[in-house]
TORVEXVO-392589 format. One line per field, with one value per residue (C-alpha): x, y, z; residue number from 1; residue in three letters. Coordinates in steps of 0.02 Angstrom, whole numbers, plus 32768, in hexadecimal, padded with zeros to 4 digits. Layout:
BEGIN
x <- c(X; ...)
y <- c(Y; ...)
z <- c(Z; ...)
nr <- c(NUM; ...)
rest <- c(ALA; ...)
This chain:
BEGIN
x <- c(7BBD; 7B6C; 7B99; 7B98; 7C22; 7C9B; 7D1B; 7D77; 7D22; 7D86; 7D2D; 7D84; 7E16; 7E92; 7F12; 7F81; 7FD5; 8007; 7F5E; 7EC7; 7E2D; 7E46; 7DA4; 7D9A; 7D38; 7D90; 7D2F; 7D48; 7DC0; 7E06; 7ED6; 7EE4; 7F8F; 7FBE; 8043; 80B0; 8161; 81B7; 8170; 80B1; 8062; 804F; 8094; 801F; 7F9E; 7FAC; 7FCC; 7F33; 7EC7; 7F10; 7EE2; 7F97; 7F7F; 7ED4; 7E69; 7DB7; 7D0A; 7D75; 7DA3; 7D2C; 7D49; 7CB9; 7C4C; 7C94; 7CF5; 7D8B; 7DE8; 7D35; 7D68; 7DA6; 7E71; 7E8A; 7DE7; 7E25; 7EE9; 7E91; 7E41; 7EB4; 7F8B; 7FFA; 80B2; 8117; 81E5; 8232; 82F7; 82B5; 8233; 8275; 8227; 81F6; 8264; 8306; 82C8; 8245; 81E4; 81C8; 8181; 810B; 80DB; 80AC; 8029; 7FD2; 7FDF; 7F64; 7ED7; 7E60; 7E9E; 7ED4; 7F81; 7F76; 7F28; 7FAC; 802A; 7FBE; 7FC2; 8080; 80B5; 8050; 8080; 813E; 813B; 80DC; 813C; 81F3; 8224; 8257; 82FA; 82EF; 82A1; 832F; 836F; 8345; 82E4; 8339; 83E2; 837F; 838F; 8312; 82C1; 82B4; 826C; 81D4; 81AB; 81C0; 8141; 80D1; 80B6; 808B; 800F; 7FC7; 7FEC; 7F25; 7ECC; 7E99; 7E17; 7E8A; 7F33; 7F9A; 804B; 80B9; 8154; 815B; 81CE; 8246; 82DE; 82CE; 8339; 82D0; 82C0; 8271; 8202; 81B7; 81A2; 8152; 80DC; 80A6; 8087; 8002; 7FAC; 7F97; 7F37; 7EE9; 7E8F; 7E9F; 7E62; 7E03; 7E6C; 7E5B; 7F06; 7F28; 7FDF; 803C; 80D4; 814F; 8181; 80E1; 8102; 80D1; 801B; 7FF3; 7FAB; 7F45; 7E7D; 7E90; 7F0E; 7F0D; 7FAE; 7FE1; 8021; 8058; 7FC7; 7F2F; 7EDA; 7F0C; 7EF6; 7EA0; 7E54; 7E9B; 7F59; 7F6B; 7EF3; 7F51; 7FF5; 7FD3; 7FEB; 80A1; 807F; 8055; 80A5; 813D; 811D; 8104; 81C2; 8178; 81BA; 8153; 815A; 81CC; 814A; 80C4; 8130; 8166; 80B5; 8087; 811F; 80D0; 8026; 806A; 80B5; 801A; 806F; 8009; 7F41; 7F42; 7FC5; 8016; 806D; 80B8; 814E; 811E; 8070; 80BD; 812A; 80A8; 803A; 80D5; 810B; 804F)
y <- c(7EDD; 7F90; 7FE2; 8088; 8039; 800C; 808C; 802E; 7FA6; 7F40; 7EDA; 7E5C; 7EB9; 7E88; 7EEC; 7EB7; 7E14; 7E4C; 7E50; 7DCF; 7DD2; 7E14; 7E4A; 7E76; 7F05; 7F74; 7FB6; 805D; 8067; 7FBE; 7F92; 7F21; 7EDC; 7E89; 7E19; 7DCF; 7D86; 7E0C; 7E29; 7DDA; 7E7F; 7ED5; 7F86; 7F9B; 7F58; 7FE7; 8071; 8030; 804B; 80F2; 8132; 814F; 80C8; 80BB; 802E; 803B; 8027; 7F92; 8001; 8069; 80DC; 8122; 80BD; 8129; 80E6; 8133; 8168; 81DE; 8246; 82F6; 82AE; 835A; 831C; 8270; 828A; 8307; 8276; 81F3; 81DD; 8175; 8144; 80F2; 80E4; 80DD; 8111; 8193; 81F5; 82A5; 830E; 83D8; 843E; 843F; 842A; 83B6; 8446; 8498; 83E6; 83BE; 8483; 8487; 840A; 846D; 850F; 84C2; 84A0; 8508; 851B; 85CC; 85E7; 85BE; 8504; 84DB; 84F5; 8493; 840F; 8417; 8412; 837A; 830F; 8348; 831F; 8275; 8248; 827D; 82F6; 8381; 8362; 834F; 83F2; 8454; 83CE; 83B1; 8316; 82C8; 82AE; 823B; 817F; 8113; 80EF; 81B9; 81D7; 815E; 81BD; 8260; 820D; 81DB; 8285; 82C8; 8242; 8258; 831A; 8335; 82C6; 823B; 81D1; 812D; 811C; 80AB; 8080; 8005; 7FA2; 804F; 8004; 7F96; 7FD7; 8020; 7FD7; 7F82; 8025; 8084; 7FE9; 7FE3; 809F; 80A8; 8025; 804C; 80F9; 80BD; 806C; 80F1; 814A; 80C5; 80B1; 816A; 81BD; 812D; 8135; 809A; 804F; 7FD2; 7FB5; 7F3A; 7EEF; 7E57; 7E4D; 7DCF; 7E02; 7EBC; 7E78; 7E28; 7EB9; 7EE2; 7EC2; 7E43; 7DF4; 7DE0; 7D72; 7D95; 7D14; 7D27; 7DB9; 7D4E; 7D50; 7CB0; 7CB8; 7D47; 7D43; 7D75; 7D79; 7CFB; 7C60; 7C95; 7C8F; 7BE6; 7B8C; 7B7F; 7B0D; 7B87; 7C17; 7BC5; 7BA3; 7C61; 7C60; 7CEC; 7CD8; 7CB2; 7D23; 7CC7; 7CC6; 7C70; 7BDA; 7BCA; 7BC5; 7B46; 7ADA; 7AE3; 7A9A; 7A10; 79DB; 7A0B; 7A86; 7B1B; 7B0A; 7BAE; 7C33; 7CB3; 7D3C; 7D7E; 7D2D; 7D5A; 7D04; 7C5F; 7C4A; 7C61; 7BF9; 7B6D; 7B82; 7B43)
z <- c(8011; 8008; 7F50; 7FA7; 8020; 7F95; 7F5F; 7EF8; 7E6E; 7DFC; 7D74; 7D07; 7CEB; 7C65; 7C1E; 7B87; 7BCF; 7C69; 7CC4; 7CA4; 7D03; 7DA8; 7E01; 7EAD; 7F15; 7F9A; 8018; 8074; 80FF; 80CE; 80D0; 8039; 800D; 7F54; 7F55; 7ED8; 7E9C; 7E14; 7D71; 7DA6; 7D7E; 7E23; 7DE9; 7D54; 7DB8; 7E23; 7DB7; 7D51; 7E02; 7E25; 7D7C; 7D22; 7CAF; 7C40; 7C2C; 7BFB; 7C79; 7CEE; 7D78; 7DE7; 7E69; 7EB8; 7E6A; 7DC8; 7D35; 7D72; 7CD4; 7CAD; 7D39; 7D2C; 7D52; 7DCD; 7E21; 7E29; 7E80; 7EED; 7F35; 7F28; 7F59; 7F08; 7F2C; 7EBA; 7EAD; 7E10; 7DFB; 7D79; 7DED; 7E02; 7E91; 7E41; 7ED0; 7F1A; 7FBC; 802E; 8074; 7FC6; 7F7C; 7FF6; 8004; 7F4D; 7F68; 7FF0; 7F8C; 7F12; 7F83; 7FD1; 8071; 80D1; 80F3; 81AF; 8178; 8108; 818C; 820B; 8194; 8157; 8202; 821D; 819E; 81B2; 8241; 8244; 81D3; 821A; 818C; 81F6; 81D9; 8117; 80FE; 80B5; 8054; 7F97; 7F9F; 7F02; 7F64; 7FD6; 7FFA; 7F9E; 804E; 8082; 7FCD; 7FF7; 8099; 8047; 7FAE; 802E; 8089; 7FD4; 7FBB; 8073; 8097; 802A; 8091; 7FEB; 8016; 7FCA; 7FBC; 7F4D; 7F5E; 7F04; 7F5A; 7F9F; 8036; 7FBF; 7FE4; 8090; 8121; 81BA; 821A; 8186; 8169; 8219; 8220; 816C; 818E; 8239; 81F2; 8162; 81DF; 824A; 81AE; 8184; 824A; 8280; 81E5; 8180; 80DD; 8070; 8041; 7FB3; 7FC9; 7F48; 7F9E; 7F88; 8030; 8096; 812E; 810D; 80E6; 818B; 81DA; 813E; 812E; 8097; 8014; 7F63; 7F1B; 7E5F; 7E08; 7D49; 7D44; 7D91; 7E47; 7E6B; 7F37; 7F91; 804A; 80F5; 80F3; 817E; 811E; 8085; 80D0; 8118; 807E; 805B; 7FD4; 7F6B; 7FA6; 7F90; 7ED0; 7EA9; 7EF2; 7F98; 8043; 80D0; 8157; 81EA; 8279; 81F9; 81B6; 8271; 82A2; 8210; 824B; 8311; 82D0; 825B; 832C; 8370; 83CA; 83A6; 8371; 82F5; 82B9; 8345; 82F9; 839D; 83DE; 848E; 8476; 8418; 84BD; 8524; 84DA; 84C3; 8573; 85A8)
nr <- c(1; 2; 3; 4; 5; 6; 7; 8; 9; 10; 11; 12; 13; 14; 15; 16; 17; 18; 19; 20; 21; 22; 23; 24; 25; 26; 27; 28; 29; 30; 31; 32; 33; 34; 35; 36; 37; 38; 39; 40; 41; 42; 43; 44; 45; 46; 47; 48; 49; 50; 51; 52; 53; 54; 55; 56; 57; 58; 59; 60; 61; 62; 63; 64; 65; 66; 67; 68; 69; 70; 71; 72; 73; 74; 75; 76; 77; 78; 79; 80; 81; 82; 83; 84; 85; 86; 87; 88; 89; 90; 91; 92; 93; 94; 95; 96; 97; 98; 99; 100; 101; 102; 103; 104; 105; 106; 107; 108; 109; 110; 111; 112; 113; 114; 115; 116; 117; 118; 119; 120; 121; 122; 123; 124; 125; 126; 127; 128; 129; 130; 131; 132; 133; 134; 135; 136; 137; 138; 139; 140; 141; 142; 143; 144; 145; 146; 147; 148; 149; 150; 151; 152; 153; 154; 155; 156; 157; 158; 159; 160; 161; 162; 163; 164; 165; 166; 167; 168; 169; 170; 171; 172; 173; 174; 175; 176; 177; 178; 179; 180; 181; 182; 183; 184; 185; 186; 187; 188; 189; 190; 191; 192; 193; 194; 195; 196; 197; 198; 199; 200; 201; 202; 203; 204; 205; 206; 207; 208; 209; 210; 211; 212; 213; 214; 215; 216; 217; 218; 219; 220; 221; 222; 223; 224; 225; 226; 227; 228; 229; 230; 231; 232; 233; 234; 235; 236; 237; 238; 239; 240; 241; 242; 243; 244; 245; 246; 247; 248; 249; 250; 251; 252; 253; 254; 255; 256; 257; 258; 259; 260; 261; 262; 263; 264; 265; 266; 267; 268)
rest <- c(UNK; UNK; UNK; UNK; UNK; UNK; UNK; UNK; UNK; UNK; UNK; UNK; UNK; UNK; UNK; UNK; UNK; UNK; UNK; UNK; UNK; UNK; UNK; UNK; UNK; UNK; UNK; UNK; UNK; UNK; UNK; UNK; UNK; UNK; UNK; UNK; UNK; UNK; UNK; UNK; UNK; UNK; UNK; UNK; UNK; UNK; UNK; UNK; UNK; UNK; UNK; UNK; UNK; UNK; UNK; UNK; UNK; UNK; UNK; UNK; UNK; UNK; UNK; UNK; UNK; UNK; UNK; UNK; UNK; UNK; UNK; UNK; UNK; UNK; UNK; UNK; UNK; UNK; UNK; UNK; UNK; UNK; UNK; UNK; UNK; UNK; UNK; UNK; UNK; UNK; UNK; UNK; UNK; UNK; UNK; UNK; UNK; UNK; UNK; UNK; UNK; UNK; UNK; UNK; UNK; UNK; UNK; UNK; UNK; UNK; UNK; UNK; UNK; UNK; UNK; UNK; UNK; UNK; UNK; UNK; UNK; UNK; UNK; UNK; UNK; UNK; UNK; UNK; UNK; UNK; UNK; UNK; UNK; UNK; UNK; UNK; UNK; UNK; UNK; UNK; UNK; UNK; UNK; UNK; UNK; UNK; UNK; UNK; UNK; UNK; UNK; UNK; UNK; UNK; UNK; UNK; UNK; UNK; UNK; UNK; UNK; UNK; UNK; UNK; UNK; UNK; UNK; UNK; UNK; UNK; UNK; UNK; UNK; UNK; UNK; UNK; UNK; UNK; UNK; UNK; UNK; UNK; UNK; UNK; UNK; UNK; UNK; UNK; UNK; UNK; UNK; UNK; UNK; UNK; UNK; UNK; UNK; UNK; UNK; UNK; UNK; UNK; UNK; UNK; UNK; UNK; UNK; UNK; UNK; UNK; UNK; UNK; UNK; UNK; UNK; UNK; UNK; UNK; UNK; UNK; UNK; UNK; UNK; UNK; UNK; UNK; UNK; UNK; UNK; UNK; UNK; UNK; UNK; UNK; UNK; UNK; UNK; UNK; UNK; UNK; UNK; UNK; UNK; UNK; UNK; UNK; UNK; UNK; UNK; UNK; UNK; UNK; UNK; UNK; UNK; UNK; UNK; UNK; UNK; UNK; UNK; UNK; UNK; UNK; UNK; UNK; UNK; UNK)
């Protein structure tokens, strides 16, 4: 792997006892998903990656130790959503919040509209525009969080269980919309999440367990082992325990995560 490739470098992080030796490289224009049950150190592990929490020469972005970079320089280039029940959003309405952002970069007026409209609309805000983003559900928080992390253009973006409480519609629609950044308009995306079946679109997989790497590789050959992702108490996604259960009958040579395709393939 080319260093001048990698925008992201973790070496040997620890941090206190909630993260021990994690090492991995992230590559640019990758999707990488980090998995986890509750508590096994997913959320500091990304707020440690997007800069808000300091550690010292274990995290490089750029092929720079990224806590010796000028922090305005640094969240100009990168986005980050994360929910908490205490987050408060600076205006009384959508529009103003995501406006602010654009105000402070050096675009003419006629751009920042361009781009406003864009992500409003991308993102299906139009009709939260007025409102103050505070009275929101959980779930419309995250997408208004999102178009504040993407509305700059960052060349990585970081979220954390960012679609935890969103209902199935939201979920589809949020996830279908990182992707298209991530193809369309090459943004890396390191995305922790506890939900498995959100990771099977993404490049690779890194499983926490208790604060250590203990599985990383392409979701599917990690997902395959229900041995152990059973023991770190995760759920495996329906349509790869079905297709585990369809090779233990010989049914089905190798994992089909389209329904259409399994029946297809059983119906042969």
């Amino acid at each position: 792997m080319k260093k001048n490739n990698l925008i992201l470098s973790v070496k040997g992080l620890s941090y206190k006892k909630i993260l021990e030796n994690i090492t991995f490289d992230v590559e640019k224009g990758q999707f990488i998903s980090i998995s986890g049950s509750n508590n096994c150190g997913k959320t500091t592990l990304i707020k440690i990656l997007s800069g808000l929490i300091s550690t010292h020469d274990m995290v490089y972005f750029d092929n720079k130790d990224i806590f010796a970079i000028n922090k305005t320089k640094l969240f100009s280039e990168i986005g980050i959503v994360l929910i908490n029940d205490k987050f408060n959003f600076l205006f009384d309405n959508v529009k103003d919040e995501i406006m602010f952002v654009l105000n402070n970069l050096k675009m003419s007026e006629e751009e920042r509209n361009d781009q406003y409209n864009f992500i409003v609309k991308l993102l299906d805000l139009t009709k939260y525009q007025k409102i103050n983003p505070n009275n929101l559900s959980r779930g419309e928080k995250a997408f208004v969080l999102l178009a504040l992390a993407l509305v700059h253009n960052p060349k990585i973006l970081f979220l954390d269980d960012a679609s935890n409480m969103m209902n199935k519609t939201e979920r589809k629609k949020f996830l279908e919309i990182l992707h298209f950044f991530n193809s369309e308009f090459g943004i890396t995306i390191v995305m922790s999440t506890s939900k498995l079946d959100e990771t099977l679109d993404t490049d690779y997989l890194y499983l926490l367990d208790a604060g250590k790497i203990v599985l990383s590789g392409t979701p599917v050959a990690i997902l395959k082992d229900d041995n152990i992702i059973n023991k770190l108490g995760l759920s495996i996604p329906f349509m790869i325990d079905l297709s585990v259960k369809l090779m233990d009958y010989e049914l089905l040579n190798d994992i089909c995560l389209n329904m259409e395709g399994m029946v297809d393939t059983l119906w042969k």
